[in-house]
C-alpha positions as CSV (number, residue, x, y, z in Angstrom):
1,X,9.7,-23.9,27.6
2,X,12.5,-24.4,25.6
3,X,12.3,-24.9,21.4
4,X,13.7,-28.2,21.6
5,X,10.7,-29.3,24.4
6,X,7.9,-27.7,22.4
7,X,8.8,-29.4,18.9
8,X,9.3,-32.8,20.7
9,X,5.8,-31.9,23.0
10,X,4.3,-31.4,19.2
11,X,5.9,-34.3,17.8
12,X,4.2,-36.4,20.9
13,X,0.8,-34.6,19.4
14,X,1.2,-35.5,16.0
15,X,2.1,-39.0,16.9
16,X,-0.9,-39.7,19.3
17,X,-3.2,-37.8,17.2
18,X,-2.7,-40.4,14.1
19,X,-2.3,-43.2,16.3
20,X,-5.9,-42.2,17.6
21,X,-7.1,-41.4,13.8
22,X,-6.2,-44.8,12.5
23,X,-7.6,-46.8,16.1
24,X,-10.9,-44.2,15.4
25,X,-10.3,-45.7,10.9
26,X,-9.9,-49.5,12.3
27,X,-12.9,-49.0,14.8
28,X,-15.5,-46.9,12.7
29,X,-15.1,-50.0,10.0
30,X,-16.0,-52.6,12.6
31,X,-19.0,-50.8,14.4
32,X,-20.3,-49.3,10.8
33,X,-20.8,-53.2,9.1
34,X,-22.4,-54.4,12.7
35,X,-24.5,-51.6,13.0
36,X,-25.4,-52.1,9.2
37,X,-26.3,-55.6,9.7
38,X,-28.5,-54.8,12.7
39,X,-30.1,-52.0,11.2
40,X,-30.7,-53.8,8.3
41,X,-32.1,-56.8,10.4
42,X,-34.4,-54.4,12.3
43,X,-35.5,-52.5,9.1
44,X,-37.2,-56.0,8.3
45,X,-38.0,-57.1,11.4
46,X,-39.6,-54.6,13.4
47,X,-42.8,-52.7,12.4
48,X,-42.8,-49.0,11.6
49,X,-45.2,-48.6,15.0
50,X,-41.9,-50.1,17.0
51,X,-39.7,-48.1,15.3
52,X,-41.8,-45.3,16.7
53,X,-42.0,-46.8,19.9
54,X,-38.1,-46.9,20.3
55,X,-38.0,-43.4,19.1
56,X,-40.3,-41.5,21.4
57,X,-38.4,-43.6,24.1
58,X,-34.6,-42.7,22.9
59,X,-36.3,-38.9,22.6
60,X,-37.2,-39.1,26.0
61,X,-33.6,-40.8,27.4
62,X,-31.9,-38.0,25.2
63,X,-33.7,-35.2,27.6
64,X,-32.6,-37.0,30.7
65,X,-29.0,-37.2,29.3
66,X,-28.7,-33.6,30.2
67,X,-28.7,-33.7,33.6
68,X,-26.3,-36.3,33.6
69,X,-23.2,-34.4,33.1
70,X,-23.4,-30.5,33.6
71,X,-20.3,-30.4,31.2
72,X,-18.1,-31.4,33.8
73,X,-16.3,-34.4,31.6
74,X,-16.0,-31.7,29.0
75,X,-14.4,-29.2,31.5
76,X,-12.0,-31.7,32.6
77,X,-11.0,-32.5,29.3
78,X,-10.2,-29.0,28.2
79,X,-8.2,-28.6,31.4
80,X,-4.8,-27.0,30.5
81,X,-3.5,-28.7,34.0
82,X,-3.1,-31.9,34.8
83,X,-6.5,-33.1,36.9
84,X,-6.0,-33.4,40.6
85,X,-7.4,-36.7,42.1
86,X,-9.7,-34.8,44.2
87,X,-10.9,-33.4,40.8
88,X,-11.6,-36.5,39.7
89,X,-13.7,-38.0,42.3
90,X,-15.5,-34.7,43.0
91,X,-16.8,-35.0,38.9
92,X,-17.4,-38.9,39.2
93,X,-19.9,-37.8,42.8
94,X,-21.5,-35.7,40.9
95,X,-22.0,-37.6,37.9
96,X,-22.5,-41.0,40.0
97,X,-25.6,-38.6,42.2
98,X,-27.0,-37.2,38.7
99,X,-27.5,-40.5,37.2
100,X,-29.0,-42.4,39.8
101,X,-31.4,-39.3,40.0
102,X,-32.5,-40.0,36.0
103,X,-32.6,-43.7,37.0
104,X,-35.2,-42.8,39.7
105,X,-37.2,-40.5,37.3
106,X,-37.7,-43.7,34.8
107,X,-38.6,-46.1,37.9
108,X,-41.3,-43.4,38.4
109,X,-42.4,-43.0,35.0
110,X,-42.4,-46.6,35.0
111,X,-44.9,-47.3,37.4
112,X,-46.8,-44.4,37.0
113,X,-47.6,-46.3,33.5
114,X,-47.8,-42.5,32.1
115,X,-46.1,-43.2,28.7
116,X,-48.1,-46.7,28.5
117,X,-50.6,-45.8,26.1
118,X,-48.3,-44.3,23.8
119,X,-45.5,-46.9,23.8
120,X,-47.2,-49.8,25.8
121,X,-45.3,-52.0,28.8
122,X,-42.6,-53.1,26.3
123,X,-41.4,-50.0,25.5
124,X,-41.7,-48.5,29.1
125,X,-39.1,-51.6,30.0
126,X,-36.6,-50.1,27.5
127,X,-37.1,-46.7,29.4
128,X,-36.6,-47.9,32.3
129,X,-33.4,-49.9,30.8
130,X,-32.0,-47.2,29.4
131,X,-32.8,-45.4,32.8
132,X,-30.0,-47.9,34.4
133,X,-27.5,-47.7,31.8
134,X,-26.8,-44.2,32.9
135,X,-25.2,-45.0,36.3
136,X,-23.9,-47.7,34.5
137,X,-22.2,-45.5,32.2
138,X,-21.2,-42.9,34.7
139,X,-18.5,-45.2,36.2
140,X,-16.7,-44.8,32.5
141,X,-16.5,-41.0,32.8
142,X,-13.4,-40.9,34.7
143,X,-11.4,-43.5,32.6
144,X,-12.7,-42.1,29.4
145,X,-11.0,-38.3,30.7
146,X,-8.0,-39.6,31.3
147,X,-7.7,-41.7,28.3
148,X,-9.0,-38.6,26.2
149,X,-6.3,-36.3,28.2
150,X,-3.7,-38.7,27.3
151,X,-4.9,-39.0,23.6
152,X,-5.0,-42.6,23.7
153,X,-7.4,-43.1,21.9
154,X,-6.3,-47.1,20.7
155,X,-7.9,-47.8,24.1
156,X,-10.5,-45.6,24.3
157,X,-12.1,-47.3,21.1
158,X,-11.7,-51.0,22.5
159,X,-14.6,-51.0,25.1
160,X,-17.0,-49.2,22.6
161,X,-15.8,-52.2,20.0
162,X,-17.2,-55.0,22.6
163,X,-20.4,-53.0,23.5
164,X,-21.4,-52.4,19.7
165,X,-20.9,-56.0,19.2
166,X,-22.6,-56.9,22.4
167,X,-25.7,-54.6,21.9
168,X,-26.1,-55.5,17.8
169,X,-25.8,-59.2,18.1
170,X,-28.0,-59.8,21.1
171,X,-30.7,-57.0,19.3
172,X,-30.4,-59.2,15.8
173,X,-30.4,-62.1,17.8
174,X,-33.7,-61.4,19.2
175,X,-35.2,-59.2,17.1
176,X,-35.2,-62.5,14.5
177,X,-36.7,-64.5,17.0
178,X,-40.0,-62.6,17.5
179,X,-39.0,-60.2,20.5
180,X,-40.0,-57.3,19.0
181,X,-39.4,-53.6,20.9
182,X,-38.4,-56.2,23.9
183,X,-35.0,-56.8,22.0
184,X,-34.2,-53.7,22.6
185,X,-34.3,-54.3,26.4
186,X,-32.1,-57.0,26.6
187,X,-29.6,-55.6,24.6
188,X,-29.3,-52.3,25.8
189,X,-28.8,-54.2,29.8
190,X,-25.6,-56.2,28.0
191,X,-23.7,-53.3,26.5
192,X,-23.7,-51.5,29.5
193,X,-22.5,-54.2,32.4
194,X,-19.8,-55.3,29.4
195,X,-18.9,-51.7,28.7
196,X,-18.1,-50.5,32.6
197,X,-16.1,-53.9,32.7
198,X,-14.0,-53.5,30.0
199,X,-13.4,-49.6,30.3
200,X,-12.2,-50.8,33.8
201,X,-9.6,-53.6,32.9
202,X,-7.5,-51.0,30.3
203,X,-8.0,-48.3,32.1
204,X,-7.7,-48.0,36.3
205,X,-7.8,-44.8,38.2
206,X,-7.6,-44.0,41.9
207,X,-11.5,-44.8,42.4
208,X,-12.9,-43.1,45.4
209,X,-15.6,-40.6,46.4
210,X,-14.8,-36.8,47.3
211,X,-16.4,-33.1,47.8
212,X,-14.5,-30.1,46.8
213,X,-16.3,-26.9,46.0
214,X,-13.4,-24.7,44.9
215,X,-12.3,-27.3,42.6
216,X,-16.4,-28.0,41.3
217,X,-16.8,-24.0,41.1
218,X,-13.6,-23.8,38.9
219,X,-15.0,-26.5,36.6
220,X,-18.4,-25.6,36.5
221,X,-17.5,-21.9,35.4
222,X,-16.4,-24.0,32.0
223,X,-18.5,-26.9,32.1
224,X,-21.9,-24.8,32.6
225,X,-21.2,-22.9,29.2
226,X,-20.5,-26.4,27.6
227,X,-24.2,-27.6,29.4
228,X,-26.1,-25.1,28.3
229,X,-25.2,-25.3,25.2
230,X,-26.1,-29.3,25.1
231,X,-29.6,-28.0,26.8
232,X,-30.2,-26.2,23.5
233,X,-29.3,-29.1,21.2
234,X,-31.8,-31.2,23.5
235,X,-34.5,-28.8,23.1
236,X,-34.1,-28.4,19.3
237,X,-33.6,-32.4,18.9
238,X,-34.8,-34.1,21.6
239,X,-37.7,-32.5,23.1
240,X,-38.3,-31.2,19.9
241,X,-38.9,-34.8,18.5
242,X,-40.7,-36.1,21.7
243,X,-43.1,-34.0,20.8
244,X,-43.4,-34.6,17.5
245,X,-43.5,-38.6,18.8
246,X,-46.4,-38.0,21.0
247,X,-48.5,-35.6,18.5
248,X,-47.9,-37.8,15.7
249,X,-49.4,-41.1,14.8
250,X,-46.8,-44.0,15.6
251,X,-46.7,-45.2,12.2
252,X,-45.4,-41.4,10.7
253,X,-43.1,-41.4,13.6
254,X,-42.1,-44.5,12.5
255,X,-41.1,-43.3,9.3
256,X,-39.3,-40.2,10.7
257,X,-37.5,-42.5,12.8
258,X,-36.6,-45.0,10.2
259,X,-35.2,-42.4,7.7
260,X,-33.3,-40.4,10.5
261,X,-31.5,-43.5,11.8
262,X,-30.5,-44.5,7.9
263,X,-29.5,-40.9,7.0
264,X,-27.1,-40.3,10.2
265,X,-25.2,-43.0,9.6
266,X,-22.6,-42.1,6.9
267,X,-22.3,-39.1,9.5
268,X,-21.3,-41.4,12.6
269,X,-18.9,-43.2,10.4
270,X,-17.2,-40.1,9.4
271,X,-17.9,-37.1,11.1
272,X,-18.6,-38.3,14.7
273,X,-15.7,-40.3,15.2
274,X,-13.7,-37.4,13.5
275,X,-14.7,-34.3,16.1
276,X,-14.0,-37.3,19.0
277,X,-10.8,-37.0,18.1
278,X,-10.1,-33.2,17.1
279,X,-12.1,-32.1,20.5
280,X,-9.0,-32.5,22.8
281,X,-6.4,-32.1,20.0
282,X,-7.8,-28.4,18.7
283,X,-8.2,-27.7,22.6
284,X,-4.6,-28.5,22.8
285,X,-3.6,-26.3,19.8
286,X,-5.6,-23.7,20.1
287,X,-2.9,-21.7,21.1
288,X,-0.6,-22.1,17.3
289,X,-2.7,-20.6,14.6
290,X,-0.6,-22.2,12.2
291,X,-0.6,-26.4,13.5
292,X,-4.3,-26.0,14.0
293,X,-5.5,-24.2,10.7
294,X,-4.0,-27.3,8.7
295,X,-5.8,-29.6,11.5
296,X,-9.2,-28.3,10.1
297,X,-8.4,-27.9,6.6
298,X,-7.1,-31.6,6.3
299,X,-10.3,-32.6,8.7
300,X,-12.7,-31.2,6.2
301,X,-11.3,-32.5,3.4
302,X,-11.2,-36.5,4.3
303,X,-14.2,-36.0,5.9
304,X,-15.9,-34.3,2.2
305,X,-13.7,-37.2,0.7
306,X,-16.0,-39.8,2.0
307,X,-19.3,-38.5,3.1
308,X,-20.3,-37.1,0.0
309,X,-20.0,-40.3,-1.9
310,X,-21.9,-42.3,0.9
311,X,-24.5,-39.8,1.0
312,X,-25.1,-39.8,-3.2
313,X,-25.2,-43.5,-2.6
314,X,-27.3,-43.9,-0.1
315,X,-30.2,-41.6,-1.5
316,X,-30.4,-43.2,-5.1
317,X,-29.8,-47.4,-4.0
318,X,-32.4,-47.5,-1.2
319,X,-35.1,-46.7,-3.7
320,X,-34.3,-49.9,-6.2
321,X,-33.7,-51.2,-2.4
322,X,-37.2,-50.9,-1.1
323,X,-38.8,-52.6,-4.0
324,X,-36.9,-55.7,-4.3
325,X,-36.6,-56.3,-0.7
326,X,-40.0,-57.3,0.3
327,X,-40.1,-57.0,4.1
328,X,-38.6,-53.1,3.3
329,X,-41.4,-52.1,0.8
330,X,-43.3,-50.9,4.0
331,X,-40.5,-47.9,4.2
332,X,-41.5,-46.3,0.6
333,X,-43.4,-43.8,2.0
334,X,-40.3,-42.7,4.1
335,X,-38.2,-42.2,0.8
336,X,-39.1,-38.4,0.5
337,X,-38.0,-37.9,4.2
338,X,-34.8,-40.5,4.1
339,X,-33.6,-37.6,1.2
340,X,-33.8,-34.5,2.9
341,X,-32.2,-35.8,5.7
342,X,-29.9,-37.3,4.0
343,X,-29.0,-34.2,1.9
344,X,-29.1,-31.9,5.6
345,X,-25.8,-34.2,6.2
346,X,-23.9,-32.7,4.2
347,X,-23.9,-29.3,5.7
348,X,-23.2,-31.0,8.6
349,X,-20.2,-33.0,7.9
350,X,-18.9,-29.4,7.2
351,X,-20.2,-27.4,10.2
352,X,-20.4,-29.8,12.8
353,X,-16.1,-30.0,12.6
354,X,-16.4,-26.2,12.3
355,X,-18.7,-25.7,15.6
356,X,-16.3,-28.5,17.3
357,X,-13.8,-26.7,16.8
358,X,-15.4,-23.3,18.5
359,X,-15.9,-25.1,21.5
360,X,-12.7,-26.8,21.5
361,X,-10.6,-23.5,21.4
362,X,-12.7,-21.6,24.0
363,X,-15.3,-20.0,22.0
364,X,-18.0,-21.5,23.5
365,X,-20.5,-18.1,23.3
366,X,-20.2,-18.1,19.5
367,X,-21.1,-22.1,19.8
368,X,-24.0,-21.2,21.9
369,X,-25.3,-18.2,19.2
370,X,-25.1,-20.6,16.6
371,X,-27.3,-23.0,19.0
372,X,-29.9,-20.9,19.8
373,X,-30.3,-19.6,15.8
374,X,-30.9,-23.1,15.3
375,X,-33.4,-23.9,18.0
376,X,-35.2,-21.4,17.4
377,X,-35.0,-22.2,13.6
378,X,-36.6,-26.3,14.6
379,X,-39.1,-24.5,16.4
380,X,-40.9,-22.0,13.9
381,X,-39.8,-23.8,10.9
382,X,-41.0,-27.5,11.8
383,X,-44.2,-27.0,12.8
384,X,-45.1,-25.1,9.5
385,X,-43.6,-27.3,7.6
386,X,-45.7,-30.4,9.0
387,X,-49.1,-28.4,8.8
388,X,-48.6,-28.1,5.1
389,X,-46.4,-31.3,4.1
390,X,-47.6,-33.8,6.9
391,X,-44.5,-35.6,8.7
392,X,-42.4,-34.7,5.5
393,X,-42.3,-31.1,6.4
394,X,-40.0,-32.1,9.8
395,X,-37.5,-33.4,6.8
396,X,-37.3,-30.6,4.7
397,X,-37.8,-27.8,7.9
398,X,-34.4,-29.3,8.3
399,X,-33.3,-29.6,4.7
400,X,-33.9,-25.6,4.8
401,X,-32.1,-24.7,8.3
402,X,-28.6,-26.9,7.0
403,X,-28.2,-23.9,4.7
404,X,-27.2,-22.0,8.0
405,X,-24.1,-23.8,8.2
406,X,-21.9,-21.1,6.6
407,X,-22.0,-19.4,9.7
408,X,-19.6,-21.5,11.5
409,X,-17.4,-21.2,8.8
410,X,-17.5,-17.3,9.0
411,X,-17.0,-17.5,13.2
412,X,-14.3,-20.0,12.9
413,X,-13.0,-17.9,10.0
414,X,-12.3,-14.8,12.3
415,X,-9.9,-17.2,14.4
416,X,-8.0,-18.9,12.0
417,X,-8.0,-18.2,8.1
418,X,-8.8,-21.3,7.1
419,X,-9.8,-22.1,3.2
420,X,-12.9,-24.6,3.1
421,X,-13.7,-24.5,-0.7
422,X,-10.3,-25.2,-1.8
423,X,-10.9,-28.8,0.3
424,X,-14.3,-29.4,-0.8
425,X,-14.9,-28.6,-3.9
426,X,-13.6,-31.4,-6.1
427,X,-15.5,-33.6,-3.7
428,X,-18.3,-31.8,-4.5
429,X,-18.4,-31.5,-8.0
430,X,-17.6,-35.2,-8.2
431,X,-20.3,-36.4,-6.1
432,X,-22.8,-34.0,-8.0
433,X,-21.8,-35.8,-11.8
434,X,-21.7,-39.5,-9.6
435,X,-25.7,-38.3,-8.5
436,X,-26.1,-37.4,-12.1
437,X,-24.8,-41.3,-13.4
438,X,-27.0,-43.0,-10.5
439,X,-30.6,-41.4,-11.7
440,X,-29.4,-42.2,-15.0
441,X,-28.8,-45.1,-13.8
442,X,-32.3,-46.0,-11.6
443,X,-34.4,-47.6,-14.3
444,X,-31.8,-50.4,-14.9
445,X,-31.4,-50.9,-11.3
446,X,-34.9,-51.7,-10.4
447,X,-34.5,-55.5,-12.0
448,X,-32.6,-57.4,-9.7
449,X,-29.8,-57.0,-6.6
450,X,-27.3,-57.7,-9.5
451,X,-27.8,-54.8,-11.3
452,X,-28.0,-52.6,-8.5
453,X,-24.8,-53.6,-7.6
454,X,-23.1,-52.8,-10.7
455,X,-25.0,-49.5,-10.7
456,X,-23.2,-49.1,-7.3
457,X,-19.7,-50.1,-9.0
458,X,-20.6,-47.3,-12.2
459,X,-21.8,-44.3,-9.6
460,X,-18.6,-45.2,-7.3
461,X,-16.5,-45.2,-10.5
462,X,-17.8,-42.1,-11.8
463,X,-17.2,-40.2,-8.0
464,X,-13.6,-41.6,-8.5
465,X,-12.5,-40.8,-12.1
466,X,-14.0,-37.2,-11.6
467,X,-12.0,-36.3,-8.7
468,X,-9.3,-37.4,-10.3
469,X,-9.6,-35.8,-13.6
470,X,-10.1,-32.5,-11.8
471,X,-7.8,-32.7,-8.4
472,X,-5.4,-35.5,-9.2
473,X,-2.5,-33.7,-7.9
474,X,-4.0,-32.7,-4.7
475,X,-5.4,-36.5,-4.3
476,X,-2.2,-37.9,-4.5
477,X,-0.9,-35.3,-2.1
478,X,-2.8,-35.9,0.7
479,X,-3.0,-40.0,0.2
480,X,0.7,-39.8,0.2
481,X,0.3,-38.7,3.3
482,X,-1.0,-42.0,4.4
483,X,2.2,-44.0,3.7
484,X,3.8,-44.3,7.1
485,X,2.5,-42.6,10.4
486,X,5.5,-39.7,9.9
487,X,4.0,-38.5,7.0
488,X,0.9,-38.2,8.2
489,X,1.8,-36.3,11.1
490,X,3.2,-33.6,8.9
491,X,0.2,-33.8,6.8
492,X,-2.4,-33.8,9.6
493,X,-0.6,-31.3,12.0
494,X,2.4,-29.9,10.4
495,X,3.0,-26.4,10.3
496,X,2.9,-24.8,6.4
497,X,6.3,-25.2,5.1
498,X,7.4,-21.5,3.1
């Protein structure tokens, strides 16, 4: 390949890769207020027993998930070659046989009326709804791929845009009007019919059924590392918190659930729809040491630029929150929980990039160490942890393990020399003196919603004349970068100049 075809093949890169980052910016604000609102809505609405319904049943779908895939999608994706078409319809049989299989094991737990005394006949018709969204969502596998191959990612956001708004408004919607666990059933039926249809109209593809084995060996021999390294994850989260669903009482579920879902959410805004992104762009420069060193470095430092903030925030307003909202004074004894997990996050909005990027380069057995470290971790440390703390020791079992994640930094370290302290500690240091103003702060925001929103305005004021008292200059360098989509390109991706 000549130099003139690999700059403009990089130039195409760059250019993609910020189109996606801002589609992934402009989408992440719309599905972050709705799924604000109807969390919010919930929170007041639903009891903490359904909120510990919903979780042992989303604990359960998350096992069946699994099987599902076999890291096929993933394989395809990391592809250096173009996908055949027999390629494609071999993965979307396999997927299409896999998910009507999990659709047939919730019909049976359905009327085997197994999981009815734990989560009752309301909760068993979200199983078995979720149960159907999985063929549902097979038929997006293929169009997703491609999209994802391609890197266009303005797309790919659109038909998760209409199902958020679908799924939120119809579970607010009926979650006001009395419907209880039930709302979730409804809601979950609409996202998924609206989400094959409009993955379908942007994106076509030669739709068909096929068998090929060399083709499925090839894949599998990537997609099984990928798989079993998902089937740990499920086993320290899923199965891990099914049990914990069906040993503990529904109400301190309940609670675990309730702070969980809250804490994760400055995480889906930022990291989530970040490593969606850098998946398939690191895979594709894995290969230039130099292009995809700067990718992480500027990765981890937007992502600390946000997250740590959200995360201070988060932690001190819910507790002035939870008094002066009536219907959320039931979560108080979910505050000590809703701050470990919060806390945890931030560990992970730096090592979850870091483990991303593992995978996405190749180095899937160092991805798979880390995994089993941490599995094993859930697993010794939880269980102590709730014998001596109750269901505040699951909280901080995992408060303790986050301080593992400087060990993707010293694997992903060994590959490329990147420098994660130089783009995280301002971040740091001003959320630490913004955490400092807000418990200051705490008495005087107890009074009413207007004072805790100017407490908001002094702890977000504080975050932002720290960082720039103490990285101005490197502030202003990388939000210059933001000026036109050229400049960020060379910011994002750009080689170091000398």
């Amino acid at each position: 390949m000549s130099a003139s075809t690999q700059n403009d093949n990089v130039h195409e890169l760059k250019k993609k890769t910020v189109s996606g980052a801002i589609s992934y910016m402009a989408r992440t604000l719309v599905l972050y207020s709705i799924g604000l609102a109807a969390s919010a809505v919930l929170g007041a609405y639903l009891t903490v027993s359904e909120f510990g319904i919903y979780g042992v049943v989303t604990q359960i779908i998350g096992l069946l998930t699994f099987f599902s895939d076999i890291g096929l999608a993933s394989a395809l994706i990391q592809k250096k070659d173009e996908p055949t078409k027999v390629e494609y319809r071999t993965v979307f049989t396999v997927q299409q046989a896999l998910s009507w299989l999990i659709f047939l094991i919730t019909v049976v737990l359905y009327f085997s009326r197994i999981l009815e005394p734990k989560i009752g006949h309301a909760g068993a018709m979200v199983l078995l709804a979720l149960g159907l969204s999985f063929p549902l969502a097979s038929l997006k596998t293929i169009p997703s791929v491609i999209l994802e191959r391609k890197l266009d990612f303005s797309k790919l956001v659109f038909p998760q845009v209409i199902e958020q708004i679908a799924y939120s408004g119809l579970l607010i919607f009926f979650a006001m009007k009395g419907y209880g666990v039930a709302s979730y059933t409804i809601a979950i039926l609409a996202r998924s019919i609206l989400g094959v249809l409009t993955m379908y109209w942007i994106q076509r593809w030669p739709f068909g059924i096929a068998w090929d084995k060399t083709a499925l060996k090839e894949m599998l021999g990537t997609g099984v590392k990928f798989q079993l390294n998902d089937f740990l994850a499920r086993i320290k989260d899923q199965l891990f918190y099914l049990v914990l669903g069906i040993y503990l009482p529904l109400n301190e579920f309940g609670y675990i659930s309730f702070a969980k879902q809250w804490s994760m959410m400055p995480y889906q805004l930022t990291v989530q729809n970040v490593i969606a992104i850098t998946f398939p762009t690191y895979a594709r420069l894995q290969h230039d040491k130099s292009l995809l060193r700067k990718a992480i470095e500027k990765t981890l430092f937007f992502i600390s630029l946000l997250i740590f903030p959200m995360l201070v925030g988060m932690c001190i307003l819910i507790v002035p929150l939870t008094q002066l909202i009536v219907k959320y004074q039931k979560w108080q004894p979910a505050l000590l929980t809703f701050f470990l997990f919060t806390l945890s996050i931030g560990w992970s909005a730096i090592s979850t990039p870091l483990t991303n990027t593992l995978s996405a380069v190749g180095k899937i057995n160092q991805t798979l160490r880390l995994m089993i470290i941490w599995t094993v971790l859930t697993w010794i440390l939880t269980p102590i942890g709730v014998i001596f703390f109750g269901f505040n020791g699951v909280a901080l079992a995992a408060m303790a393990i986050s301080f593992t994640s400087v060990l993707p930094i010293y694997y992903v370290k060994k590959i490329v020399d990147i420098q994660v302290w130089e783009n995280v500690w301002r971040q740091f240091v001003a959320a630490v003196v913004m955490s400092l103003v807000g418990v200051f702060l705490l008495p005087f925001m107890k009074s009413s919603f207007l004072q805790v929103g100017i407490g908001g305005l002094a702890m977000a004021a504080s975050y932002g004349t720290i960082l720039l008292i103490i990285g101005k200059q490197k502030l202003v360098t990388e939000l210059q970068s933001l000026r036109n989509r050229k400049q960020l390109s060379e910011a994002v991706l750009a080689p170091e100049k000398v």
